[in-house]
Backbone as numpy.savetxt, mean C-alpha at the origin, in Angstrom:
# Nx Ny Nz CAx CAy CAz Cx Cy Cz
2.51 -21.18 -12.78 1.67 -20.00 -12.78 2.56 -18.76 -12.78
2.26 -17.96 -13.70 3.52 -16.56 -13.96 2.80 -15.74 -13.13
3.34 -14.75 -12.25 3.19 -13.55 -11.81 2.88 -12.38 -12.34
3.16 -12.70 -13.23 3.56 -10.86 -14.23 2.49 -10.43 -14.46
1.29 -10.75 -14.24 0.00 -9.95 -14.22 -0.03 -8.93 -12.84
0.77 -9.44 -11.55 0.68 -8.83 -10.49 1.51 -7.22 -10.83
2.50 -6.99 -12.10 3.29 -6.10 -11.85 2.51 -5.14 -12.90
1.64 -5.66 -13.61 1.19 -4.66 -14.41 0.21 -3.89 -13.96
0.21 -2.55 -15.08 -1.13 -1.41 -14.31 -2.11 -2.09 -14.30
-2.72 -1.98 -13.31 -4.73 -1.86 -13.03 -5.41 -1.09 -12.99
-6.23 -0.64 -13.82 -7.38 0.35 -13.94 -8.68 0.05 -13.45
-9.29 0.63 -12.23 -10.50 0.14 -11.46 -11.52 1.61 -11.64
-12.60 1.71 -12.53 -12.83 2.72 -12.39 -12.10 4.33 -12.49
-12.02 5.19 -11.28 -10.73 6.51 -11.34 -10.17 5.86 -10.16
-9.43 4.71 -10.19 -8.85 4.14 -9.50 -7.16 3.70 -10.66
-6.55 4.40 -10.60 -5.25 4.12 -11.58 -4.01 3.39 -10.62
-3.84 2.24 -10.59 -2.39 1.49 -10.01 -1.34 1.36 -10.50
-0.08 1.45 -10.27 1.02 0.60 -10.85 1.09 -0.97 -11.52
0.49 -1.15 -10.18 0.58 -2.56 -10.45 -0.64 -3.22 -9.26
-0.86 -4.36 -9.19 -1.41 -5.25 -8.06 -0.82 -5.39 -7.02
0.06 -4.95 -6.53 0.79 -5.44 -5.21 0.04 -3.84 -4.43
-0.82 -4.51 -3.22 -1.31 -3.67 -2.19 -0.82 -3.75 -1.19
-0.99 -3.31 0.36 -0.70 -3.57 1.44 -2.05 -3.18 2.28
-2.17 -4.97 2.70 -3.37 -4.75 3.64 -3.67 -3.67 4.88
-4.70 -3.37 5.24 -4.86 -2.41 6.22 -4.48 -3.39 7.70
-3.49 -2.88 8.48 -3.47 -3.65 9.51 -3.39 -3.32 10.78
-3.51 -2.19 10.68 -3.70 -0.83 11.99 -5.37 -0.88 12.40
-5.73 -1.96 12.09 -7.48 -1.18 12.35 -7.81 -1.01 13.82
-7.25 -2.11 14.43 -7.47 -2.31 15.81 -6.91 -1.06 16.34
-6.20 -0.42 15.95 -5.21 0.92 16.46 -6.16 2.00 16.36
-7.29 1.96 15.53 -8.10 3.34 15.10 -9.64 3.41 15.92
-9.65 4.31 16.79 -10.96 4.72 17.57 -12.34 4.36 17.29
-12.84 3.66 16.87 -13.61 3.66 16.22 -13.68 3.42 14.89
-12.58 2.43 14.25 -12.30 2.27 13.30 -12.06 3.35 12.16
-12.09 4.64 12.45 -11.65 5.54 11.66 -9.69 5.96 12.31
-9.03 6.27 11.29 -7.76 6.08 11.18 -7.11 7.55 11.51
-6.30 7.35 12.75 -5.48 8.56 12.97 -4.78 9.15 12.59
-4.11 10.35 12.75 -2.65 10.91 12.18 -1.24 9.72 12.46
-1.76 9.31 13.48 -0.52 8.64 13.56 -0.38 7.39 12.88
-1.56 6.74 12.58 -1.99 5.42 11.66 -1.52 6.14 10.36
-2.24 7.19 9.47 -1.36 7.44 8.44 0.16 7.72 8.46
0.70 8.00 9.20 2.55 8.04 9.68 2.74 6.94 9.43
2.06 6.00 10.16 3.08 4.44 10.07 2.82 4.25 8.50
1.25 4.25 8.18 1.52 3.86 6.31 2.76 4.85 5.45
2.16 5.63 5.86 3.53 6.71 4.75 4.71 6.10 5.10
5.26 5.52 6.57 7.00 5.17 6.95 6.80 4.02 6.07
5.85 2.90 6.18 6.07 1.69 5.42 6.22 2.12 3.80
5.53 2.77 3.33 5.37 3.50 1.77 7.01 3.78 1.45
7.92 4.88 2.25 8.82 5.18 2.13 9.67 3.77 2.17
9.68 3.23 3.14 10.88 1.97 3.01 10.93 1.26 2.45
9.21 0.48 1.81 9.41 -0.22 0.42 9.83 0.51 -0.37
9.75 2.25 -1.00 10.11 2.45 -2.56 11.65 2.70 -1.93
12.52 2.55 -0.73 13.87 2.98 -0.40 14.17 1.77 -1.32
13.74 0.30 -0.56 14.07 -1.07 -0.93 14.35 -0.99 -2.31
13.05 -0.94 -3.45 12.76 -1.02 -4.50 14.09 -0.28 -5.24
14.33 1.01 -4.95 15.47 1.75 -5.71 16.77 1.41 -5.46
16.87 0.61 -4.02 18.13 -0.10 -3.60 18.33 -1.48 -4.83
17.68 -1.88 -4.88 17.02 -3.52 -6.02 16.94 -4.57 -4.95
């Protein structure tokens, strides 16, 4: 089974991707009421940053 469908764009609607690779939501338990804090978006943006660090490292 090839992968290479996972790396290509996806178009969902005005939904435009790179590719298929997401990252599940996994902070929920962390958010008041299930709505998401400043500090819940911090941790996504730090994870955001260190995968594209990875990615440009190879």
């Amino acid at each position: 089974m090839s992968l290479d469908a996972l790396f290509q764009p996806f178009e969902f609607k005005s939904l435009k991707l790179p590719n298929r690779v997401v990252m599940a939501p996994m902070t929920r338990s962390f958010s008041p009421g299930g709505v998401p804090t400043d500090e819940v978006a911090a941790y996504y943006r730090r994870r955001a940053e260190n995968l594209a660090r990875r990615r440009r490292q190879g």
